[in-house]
FIKOLZA-1660 file (N, C-alpha, C; in steps of 0.1 Angstrom, whole numbers, plus 5000, padded with zeros to 4 digits):
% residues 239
   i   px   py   pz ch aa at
   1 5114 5074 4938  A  X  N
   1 5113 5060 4934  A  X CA
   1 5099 5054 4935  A  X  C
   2 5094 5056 4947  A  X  N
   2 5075 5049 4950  A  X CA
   2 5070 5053 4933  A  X  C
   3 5065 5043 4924  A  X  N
   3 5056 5039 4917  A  X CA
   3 5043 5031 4918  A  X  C
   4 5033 5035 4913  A  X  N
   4 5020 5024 4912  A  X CA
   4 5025 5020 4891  A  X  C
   5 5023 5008 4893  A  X  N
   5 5020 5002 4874  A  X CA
   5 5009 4997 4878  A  X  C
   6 5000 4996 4862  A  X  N
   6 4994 4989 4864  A  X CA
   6 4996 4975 4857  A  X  C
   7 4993 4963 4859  A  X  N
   7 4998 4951 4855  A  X CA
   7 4987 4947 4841  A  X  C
   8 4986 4942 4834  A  X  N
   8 4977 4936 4822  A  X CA
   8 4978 4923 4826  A  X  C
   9 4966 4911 4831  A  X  N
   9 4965 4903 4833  A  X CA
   9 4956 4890 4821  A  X  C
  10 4964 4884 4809  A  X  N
  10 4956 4884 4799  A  X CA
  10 4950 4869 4803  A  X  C
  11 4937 4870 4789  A  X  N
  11 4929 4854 4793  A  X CA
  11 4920 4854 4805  A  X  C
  12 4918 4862 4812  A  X  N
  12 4911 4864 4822  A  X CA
  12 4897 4872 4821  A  X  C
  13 4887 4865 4828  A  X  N
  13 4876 4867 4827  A  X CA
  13 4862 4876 4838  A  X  C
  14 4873 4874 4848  A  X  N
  14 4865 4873 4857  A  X CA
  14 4879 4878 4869  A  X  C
  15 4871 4884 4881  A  X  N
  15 4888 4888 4892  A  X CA
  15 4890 4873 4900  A  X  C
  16 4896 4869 4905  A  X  N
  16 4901 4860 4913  A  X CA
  16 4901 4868 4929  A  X  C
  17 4901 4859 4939  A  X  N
  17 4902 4859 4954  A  X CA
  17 4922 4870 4953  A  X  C
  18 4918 4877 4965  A  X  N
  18 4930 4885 4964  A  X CA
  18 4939 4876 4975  A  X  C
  19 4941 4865 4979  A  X  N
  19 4947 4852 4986  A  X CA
  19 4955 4848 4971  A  X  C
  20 4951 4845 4961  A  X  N
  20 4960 4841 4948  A  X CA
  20 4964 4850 4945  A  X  C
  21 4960 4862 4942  A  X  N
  21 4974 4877 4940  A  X CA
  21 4986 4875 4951  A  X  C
  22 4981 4872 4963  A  X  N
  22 4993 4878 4966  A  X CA
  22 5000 4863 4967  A  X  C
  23 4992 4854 4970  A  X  N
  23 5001 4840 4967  A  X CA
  23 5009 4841 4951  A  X  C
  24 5011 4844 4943  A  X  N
  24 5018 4848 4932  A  X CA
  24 5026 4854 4932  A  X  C
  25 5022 4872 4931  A  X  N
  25 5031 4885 4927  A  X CA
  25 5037 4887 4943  A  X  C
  26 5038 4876 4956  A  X  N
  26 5046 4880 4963  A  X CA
  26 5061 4872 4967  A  X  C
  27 5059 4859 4955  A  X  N
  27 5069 4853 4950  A  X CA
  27 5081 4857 4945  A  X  C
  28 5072 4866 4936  A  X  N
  28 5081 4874 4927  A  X CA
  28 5092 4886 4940  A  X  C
  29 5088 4892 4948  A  X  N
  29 5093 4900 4958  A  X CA
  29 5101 4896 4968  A  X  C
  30 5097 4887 4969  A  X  N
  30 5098 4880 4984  A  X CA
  30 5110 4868 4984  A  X  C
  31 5115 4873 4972  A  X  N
  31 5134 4858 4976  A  X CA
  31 5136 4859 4981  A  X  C
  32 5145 4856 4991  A  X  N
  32 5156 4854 4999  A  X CA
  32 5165 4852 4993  A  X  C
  33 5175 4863 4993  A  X  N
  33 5189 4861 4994  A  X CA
  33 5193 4848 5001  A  X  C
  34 5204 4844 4993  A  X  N
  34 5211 4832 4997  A  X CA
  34 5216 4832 5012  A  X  C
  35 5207 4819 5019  A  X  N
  35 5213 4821 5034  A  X CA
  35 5208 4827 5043  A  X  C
  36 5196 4836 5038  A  X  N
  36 5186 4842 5049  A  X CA
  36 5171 4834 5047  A  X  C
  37 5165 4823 5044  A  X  N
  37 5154 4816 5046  A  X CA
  37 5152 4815 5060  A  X  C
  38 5140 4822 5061  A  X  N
  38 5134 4816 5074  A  X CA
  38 5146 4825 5087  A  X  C
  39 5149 4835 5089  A  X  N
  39 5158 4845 5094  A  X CA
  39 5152 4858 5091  A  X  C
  40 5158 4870 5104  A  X  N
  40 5150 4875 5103  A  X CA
  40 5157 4889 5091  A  X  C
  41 5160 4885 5082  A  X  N
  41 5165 4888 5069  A  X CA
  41 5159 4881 5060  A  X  C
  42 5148 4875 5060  A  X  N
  42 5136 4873 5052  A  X CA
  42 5131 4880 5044  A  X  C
  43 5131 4880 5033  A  X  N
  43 5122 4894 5028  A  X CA
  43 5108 4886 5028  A  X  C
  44 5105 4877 5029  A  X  N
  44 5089 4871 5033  A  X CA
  44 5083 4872 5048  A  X  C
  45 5094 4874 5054  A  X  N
  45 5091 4873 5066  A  X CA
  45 5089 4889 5078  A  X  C
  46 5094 4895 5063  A  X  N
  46 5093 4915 5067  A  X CA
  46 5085 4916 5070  A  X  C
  47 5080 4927 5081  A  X  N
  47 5065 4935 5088  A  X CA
  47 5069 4944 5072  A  X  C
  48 5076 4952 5068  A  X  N
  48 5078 4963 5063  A  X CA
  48 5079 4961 5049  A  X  C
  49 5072 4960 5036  A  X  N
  49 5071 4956 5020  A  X CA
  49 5076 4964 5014  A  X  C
  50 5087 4962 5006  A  X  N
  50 5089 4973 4993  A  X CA
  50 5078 4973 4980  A  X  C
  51 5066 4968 4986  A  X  N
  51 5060 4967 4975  A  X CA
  51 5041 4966 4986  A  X  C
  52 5033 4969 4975  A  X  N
  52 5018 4971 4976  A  X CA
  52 5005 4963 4965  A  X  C
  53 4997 4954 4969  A  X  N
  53 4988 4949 4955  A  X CA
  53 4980 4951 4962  A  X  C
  54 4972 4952 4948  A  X  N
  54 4956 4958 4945  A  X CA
  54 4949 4946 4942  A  X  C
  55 4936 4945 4947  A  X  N
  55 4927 4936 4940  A  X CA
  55 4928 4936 4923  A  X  C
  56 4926 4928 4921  A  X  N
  56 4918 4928 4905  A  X CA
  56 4908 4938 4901  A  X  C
  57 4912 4944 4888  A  X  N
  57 4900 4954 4884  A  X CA
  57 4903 4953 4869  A  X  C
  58 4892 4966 4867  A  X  N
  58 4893 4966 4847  A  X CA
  58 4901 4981 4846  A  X  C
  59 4907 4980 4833  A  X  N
  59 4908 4986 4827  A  X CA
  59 4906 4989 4813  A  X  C
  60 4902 4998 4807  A  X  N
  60 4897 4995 4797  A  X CA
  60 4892 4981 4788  A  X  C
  61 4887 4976 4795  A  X  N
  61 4876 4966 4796  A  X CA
  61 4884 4953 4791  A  X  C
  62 4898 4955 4803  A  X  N
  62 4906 4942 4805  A  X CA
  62 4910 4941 4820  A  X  C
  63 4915 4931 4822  A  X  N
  63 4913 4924 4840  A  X CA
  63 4932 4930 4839  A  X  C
  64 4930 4931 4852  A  X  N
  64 4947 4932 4858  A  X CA
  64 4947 4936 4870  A  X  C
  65 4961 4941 4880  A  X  N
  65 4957 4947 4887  A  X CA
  65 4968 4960 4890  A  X  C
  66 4965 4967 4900  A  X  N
  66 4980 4976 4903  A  X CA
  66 4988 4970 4915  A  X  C
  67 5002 4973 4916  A  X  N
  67 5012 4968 4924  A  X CA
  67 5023 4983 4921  A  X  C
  68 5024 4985 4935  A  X  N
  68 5035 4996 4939  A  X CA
  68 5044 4991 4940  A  X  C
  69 5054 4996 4942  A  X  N
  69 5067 4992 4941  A  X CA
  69 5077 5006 4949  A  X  C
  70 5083 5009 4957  A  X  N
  70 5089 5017 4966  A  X CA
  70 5105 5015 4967  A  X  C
  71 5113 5004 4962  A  X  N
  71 5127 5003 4959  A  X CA
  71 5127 5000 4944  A  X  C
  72 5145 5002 4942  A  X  N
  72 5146 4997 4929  A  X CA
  72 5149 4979 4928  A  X  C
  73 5152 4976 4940  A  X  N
  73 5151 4963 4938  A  X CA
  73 5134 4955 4939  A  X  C
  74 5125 4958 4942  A  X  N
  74 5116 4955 4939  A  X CA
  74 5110 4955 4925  A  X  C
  75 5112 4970 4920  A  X  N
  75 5112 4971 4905  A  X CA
  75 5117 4965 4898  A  X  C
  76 5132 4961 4899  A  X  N
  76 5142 4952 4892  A  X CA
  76 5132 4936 4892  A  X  C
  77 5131 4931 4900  A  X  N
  77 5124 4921 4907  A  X CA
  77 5113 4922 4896  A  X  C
  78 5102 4930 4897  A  X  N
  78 5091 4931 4887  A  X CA
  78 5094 4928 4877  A  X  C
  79 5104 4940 4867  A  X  N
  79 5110 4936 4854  A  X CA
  79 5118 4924 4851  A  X  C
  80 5120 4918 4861  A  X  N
  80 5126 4907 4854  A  X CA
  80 5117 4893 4852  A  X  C
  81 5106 4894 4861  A  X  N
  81 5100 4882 4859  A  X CA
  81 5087 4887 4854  A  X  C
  82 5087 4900 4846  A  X  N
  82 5075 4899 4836  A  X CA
  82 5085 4894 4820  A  X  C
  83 5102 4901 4818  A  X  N
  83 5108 4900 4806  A  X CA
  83 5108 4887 4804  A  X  C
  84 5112 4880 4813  A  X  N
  84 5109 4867 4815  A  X CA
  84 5097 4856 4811  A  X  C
  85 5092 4866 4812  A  X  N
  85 5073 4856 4809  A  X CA
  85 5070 4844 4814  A  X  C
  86 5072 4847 4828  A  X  N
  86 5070 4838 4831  A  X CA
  86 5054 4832 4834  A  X  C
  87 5048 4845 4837  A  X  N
  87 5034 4847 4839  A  X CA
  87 5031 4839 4855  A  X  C
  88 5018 4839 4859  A  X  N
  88 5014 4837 4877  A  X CA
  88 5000 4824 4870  A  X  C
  89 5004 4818 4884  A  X  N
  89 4993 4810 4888  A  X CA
  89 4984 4815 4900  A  X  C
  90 4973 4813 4895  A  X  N
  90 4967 4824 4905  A  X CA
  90 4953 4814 4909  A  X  C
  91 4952 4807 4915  A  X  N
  91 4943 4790 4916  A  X CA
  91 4949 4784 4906  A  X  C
  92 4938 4780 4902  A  X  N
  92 4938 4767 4890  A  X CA
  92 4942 4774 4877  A  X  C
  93 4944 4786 4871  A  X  N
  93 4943 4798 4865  A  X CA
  93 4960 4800 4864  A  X  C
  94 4963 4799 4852  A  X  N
  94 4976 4805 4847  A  X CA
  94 4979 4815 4837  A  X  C
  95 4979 4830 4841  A  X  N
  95 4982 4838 4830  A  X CA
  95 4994 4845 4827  A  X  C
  96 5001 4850 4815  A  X  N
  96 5009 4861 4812  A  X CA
  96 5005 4872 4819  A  X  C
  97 5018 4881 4821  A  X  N
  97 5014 4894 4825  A  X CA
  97 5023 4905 4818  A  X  C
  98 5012 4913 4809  A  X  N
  98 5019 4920 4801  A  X CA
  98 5027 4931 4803  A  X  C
  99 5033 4936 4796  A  X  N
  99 5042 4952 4800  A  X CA
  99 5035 4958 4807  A  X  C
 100 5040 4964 4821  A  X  N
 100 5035 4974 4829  A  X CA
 100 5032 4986 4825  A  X  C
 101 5022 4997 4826  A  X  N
 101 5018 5009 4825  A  X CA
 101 5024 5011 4838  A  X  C
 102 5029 5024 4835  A  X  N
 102 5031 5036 4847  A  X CA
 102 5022 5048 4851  A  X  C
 103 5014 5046 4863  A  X  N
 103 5003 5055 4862  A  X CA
 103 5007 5065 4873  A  X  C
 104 5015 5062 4880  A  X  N
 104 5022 5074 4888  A  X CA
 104 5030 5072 4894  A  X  C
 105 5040 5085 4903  A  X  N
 105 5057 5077 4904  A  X CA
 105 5064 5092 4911  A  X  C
 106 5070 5094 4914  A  X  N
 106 5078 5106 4919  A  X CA
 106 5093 5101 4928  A  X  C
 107 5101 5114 4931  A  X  N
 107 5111 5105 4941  A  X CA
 107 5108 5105 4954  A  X  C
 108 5115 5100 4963  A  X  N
 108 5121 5103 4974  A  X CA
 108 5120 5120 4977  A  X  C
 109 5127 5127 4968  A  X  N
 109 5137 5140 4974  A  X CA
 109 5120 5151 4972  A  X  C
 110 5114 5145 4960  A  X  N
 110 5099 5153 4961  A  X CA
 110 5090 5152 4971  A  X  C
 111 5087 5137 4977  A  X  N
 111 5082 5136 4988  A  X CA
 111 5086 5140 5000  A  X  C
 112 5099 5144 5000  A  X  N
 112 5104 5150 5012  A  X CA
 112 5103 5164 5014  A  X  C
 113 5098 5171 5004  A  X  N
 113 5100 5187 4999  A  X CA
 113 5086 5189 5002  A  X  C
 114 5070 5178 4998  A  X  N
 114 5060 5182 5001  A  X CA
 114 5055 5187 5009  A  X  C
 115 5053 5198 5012  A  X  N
 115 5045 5206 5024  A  X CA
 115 5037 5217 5020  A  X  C
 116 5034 5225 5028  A  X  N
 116 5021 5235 5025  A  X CA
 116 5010 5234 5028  A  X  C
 117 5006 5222 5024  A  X  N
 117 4992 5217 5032  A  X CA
 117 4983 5212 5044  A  X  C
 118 4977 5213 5049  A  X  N
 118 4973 5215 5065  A  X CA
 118 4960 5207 5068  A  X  C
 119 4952 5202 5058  A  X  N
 119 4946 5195 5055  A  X CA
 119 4944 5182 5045  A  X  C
 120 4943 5171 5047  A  X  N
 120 4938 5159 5034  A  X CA
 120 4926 5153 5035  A  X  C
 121 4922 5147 5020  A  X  N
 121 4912 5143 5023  A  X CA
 121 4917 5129 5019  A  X  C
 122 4912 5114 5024  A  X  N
 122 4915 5106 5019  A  X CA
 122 4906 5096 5021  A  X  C
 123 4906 5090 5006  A  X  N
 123 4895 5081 5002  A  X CA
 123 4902 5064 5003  A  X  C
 124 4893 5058 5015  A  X  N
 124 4894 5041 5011  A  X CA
 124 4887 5032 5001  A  X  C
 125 4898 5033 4992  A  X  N
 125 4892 5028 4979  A  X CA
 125 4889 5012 4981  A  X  C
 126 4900 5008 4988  A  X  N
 126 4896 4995 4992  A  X CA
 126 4900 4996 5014  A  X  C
 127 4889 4984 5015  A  X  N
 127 4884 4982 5034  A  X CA
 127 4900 4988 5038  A  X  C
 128 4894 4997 5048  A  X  N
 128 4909 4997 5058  A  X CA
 128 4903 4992 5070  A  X  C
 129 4918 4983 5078  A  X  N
 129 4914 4975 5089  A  X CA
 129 4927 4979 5097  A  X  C
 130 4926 4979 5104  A  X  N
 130 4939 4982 5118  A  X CA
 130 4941 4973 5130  A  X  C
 131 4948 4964 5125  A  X  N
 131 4952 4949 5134  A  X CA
 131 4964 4952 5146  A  X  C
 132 4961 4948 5154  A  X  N
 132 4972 4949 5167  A  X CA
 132 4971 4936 5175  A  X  C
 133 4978 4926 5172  A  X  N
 133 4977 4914 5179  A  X CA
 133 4965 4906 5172  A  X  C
 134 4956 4899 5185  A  X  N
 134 4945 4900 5182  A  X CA
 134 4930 4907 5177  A  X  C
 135 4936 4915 5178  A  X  N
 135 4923 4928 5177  A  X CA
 135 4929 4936 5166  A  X  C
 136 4913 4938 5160  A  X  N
 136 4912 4946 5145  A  X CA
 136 4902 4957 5144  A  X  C
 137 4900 4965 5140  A  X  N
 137 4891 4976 5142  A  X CA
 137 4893 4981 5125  A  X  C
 138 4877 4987 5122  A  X  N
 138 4880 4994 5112  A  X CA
 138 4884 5013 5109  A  X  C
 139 4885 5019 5126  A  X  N
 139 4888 5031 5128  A  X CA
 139 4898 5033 5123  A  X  C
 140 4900 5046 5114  A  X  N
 140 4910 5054 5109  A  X CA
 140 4917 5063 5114  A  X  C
 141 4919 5060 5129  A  X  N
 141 4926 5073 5138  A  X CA
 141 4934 5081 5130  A  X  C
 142 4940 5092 5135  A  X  N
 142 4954 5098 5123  A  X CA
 142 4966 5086 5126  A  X  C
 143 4971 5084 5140  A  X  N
 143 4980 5079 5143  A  X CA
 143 4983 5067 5137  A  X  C
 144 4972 5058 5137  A  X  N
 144 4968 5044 5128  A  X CA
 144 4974 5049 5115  A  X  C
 145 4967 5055 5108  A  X  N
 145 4968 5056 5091  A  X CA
 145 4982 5062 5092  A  X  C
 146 4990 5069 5094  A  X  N
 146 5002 5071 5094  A  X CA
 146 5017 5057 5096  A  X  C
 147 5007 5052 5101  A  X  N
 147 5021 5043 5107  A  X CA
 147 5026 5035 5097  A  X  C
 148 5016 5033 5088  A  X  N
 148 5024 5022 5073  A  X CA
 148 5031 5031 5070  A  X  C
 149 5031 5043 5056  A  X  N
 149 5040 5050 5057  A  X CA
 149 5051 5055 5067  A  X  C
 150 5051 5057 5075  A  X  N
 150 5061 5064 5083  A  X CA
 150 5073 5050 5089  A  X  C
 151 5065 5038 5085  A  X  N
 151 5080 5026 5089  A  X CA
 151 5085 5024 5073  A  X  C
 152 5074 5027 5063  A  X  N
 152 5080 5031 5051  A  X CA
 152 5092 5040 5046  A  X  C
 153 5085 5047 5051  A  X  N
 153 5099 5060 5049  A  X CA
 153 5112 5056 5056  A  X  C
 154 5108 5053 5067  A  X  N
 154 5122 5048 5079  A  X CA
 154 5131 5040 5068  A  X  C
 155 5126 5026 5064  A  X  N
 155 5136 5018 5056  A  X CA
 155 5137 5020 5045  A  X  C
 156 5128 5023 5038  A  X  N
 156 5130 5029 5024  A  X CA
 156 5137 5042 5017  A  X  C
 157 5130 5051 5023  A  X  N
 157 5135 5064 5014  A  X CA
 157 5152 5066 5013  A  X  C
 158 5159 5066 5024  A  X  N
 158 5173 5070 5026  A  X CA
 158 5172 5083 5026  A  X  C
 159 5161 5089 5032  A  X  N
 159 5161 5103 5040  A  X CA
 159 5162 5103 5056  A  X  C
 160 5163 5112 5064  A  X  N
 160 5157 5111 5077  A  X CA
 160 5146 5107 5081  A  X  C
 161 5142 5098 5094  A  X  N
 161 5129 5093 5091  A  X CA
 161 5122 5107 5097  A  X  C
 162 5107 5104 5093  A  X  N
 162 5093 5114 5096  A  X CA
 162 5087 5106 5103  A  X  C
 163 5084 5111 5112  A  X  N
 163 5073 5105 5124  A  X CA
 163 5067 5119 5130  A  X  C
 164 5059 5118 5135  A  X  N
 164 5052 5125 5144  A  X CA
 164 5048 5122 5159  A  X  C
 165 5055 5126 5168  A  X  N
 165 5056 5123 5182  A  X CA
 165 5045 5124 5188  A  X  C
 166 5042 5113 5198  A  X  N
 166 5035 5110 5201  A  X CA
 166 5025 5117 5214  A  X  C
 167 5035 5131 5215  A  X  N
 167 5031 5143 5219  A  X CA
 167 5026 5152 5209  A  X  C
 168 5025 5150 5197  A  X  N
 168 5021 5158 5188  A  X CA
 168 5009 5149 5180  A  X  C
 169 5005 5140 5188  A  X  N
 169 4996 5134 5180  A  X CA
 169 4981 5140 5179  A  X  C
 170 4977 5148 5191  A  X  N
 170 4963 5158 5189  A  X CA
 170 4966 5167 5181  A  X  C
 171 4979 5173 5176  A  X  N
 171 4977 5183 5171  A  X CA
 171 4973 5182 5152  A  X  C
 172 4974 5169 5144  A  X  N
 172 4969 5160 5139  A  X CA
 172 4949 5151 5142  A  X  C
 173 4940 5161 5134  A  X  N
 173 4929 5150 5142  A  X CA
 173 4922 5151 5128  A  X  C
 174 4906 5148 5128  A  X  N
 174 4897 5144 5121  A  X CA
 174 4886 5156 5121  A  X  C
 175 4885 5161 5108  A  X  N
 175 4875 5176 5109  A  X CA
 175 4862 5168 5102  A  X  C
 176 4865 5159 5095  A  X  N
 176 4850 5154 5086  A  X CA
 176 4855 5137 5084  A  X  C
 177 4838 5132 5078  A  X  N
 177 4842 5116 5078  A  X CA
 177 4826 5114 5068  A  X  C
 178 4830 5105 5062  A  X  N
 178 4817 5099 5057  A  X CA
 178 4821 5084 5051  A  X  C
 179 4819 5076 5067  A  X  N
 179 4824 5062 5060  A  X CA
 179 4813 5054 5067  A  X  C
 180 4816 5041 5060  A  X  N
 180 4804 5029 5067  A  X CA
 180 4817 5018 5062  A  X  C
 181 4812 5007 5071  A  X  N
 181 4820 4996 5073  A  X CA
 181 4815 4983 5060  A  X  C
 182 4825 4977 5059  A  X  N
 182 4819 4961 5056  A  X CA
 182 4829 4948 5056  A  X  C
 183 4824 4937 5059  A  X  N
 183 4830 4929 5060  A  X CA
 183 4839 4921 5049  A  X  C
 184 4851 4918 5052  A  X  N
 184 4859 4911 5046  A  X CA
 184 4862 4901 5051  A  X  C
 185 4863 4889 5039  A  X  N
 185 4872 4876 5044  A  X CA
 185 4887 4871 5040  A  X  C
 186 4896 4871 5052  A  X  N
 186 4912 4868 5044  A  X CA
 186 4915 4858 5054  A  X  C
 187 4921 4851 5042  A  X  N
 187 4927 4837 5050  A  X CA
 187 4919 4829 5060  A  X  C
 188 4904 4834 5059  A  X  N
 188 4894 4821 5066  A  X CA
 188 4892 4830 5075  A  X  C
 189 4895 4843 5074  A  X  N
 189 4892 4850 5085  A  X CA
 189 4881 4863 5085  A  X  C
 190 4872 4865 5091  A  X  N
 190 4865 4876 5089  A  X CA
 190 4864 4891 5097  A  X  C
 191 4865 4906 5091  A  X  N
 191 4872 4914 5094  A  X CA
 191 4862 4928 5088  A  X  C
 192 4860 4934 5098  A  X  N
 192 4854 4946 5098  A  X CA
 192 4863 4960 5094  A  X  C
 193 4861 4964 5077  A  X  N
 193 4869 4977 5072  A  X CA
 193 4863 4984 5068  A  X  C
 194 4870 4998 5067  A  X  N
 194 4864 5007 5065  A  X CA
 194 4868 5011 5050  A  X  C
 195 4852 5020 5046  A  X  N
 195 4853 5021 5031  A  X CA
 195 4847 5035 5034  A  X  C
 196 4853 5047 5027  A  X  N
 196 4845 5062 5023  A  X CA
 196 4857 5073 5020  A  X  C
 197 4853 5084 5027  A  X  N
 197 4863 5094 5028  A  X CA
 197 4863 5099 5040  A  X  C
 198 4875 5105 5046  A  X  N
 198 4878 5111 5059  A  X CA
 198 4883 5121 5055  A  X  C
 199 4886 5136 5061  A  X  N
 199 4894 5150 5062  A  X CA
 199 4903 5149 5074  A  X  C
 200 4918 5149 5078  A  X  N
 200 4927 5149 5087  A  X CA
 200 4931 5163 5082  A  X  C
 201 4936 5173 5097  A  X  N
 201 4941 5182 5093  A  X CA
 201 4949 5185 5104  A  X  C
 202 4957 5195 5104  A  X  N
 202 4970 5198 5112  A  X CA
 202 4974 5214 5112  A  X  C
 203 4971 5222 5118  A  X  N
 203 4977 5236 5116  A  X CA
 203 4993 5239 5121  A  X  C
 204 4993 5229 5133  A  X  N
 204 5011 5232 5139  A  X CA
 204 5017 5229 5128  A  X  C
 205 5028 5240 5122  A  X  N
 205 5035 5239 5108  A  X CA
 205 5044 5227 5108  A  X  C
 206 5052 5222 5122  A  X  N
 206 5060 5212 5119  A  X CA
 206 5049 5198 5118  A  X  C
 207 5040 5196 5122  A  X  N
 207 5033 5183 5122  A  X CA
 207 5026 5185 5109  A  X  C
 208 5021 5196 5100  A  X  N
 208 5017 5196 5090  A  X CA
 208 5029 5193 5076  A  X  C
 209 5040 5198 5081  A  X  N
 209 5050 5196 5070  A  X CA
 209 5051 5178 5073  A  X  C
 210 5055 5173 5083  A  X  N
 210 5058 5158 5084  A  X CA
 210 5045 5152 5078  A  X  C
 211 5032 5153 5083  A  X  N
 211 5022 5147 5077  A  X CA
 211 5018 5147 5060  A  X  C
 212 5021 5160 5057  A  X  N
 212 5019 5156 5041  A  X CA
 212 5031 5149 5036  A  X  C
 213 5041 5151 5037  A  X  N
 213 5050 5137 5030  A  X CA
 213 5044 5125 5034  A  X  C
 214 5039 5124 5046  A  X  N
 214 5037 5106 5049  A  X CA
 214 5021 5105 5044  A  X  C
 215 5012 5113 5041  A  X  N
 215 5003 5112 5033  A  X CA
 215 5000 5108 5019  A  X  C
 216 5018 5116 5014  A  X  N
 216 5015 5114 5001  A  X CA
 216 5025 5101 5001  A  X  C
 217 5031 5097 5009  A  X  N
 217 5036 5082 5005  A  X CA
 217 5026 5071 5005  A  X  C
 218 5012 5075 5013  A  X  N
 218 5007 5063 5017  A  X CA
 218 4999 5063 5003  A  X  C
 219 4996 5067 4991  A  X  N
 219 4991 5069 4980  A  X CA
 219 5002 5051 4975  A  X  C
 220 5012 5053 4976  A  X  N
 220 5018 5044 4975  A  X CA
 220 5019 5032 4981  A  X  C
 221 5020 5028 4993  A  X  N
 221 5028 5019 5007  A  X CA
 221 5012 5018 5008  A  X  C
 222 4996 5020 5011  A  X  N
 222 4988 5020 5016  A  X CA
 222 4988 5021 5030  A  X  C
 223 4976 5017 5037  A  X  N
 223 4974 5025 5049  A  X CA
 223 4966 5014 5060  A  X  C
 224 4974 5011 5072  A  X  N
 224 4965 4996 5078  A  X CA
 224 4971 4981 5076  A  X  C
 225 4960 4972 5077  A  X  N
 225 4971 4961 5075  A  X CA
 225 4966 4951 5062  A  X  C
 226 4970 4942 5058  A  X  N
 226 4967 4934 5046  A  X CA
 226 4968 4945 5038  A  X  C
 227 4978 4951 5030  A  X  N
 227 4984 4957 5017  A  X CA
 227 4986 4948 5012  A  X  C
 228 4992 4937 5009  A  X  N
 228 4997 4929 5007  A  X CA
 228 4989 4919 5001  A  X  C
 229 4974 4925 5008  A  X  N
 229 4964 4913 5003  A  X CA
 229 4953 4924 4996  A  X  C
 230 4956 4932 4991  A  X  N
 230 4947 4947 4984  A  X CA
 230 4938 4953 4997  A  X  C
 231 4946 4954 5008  A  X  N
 231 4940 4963 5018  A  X CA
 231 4944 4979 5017  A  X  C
 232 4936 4985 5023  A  X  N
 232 4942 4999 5027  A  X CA
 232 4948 5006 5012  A  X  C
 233 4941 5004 5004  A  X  N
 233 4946 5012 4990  A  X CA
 233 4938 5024 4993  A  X  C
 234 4946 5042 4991  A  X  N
 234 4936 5051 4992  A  X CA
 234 4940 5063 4981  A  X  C
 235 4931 5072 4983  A  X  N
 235 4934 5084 4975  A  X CA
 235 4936 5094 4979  A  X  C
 236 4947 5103 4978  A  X  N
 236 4948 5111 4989  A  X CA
 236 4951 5125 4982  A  X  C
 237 4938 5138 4985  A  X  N
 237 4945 5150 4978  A  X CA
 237 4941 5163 4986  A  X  C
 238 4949 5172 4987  A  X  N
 238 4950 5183 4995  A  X CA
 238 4931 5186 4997  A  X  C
 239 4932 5193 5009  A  X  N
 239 4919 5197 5014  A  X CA
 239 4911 5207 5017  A  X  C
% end
């Protein structure tokens, strides 16, 4: 089921603040079932997203952006309020949003079968930040970047969940890195992420079989925190 589309954003000139993406396309995700507002059967009020947005970018030399989608009711959700037309307000700024492109997508039962690999390399295409309370760091530990995925998998997939014990967390480390930091601002707030490429690798065969499934989910689900606000988007391919 995990899909990335990408969305066609028309009339648009220029990207907008990623605070109006998600004030928008998280509308669309984020009903509530009748009778859970504000409860912790919220779907606004979830730690855990069936869905991921990207900043604004081009595409063939038109504005839009990408948005994952990890259930079929999120996708349902998508399709109905693009057939709809209803289109987003995004500031002062109201556009259509055209038929989705599908730029990539697999199931469940494939991501669960992924293994072989013992190494990744993964690129932060956009800041990754790792918030715990008050404190934010832009370090990419292994344990950090796994944990979106892996509460992913838990609620989502309807497989067994994958985790990696927390006794087995050295056996998962960092062989290479080439990152530098920079600052972001969300919600009035300012926040030190990380932008480049890192190598994680694993030779114990059970920690390497769990880690590449939750690797290749995080291509999906992103990695860190503000997904939701085009954080932690990455690229991730054998090493």
């Amino acid at each position: 089921m995990p899909a990335i589309y990408w969305l066609p954003l028309t009339g648009l000139n220029r990207p907008v603040p990623v605070e109006h993406l998600h004030a928008a396309f998280s509308q669309w995700f984020d009903t509530a079932p009748a009778g859970t507002a504000g409860s912790d059967d919220d779907p606004h009020h979830a730690t855990v997203k069936p869905y991921r947005l990207a900043p604004m970018s081009q595409r063939n030399g038109s504005w839009g952006m990408e948005a994952s989608v990890l259930t079929e009711d999120a996708l349902r959700a998508l399709a109905t309020r693009i057939t709809a037309g209803e289109g987003v307000r995004l500031g002062h700024l109201r556009t259509p949003v055209r038929t989705p492109i599908v730029l990539q997508g697999e199931s469940w039962a494939d991501l669960a079968t992924w293994s072989g690999d013992t190494s990744w390399r993964v690129e932060f295409l956009t800041p990754f930040i790792s918030r715990t309370g008050n404190r934010s760091s832009p370090f990419p530990s292994p344990q950090v970047v796994l944990r979106a995925p892996t509460d992913a998998w838990a609620k989502f997939s309807g497989h067994p969940p994958l985790r990696i014990a927390p006794t087995d967390h050295a056996q998962l480390w960092v062989s290479d890195l080439d990152l530098s930091t920079t600052e972001v601002q969300i919600n009035g707030h300012h926040y030190l992420g990380a932008l480049g490429q890192i190598v994680y690798r694993a030779t114990v065969p059970a920690v390497s079989a769990t880690a590449s499934s939750l690797f290749r989910l995080a291509a999906y689900c992103g990695m860190g925190s503000f997904r939701g606000k085009g954080m932690g988007i990455v690229r991730i391919e054998p090493h």
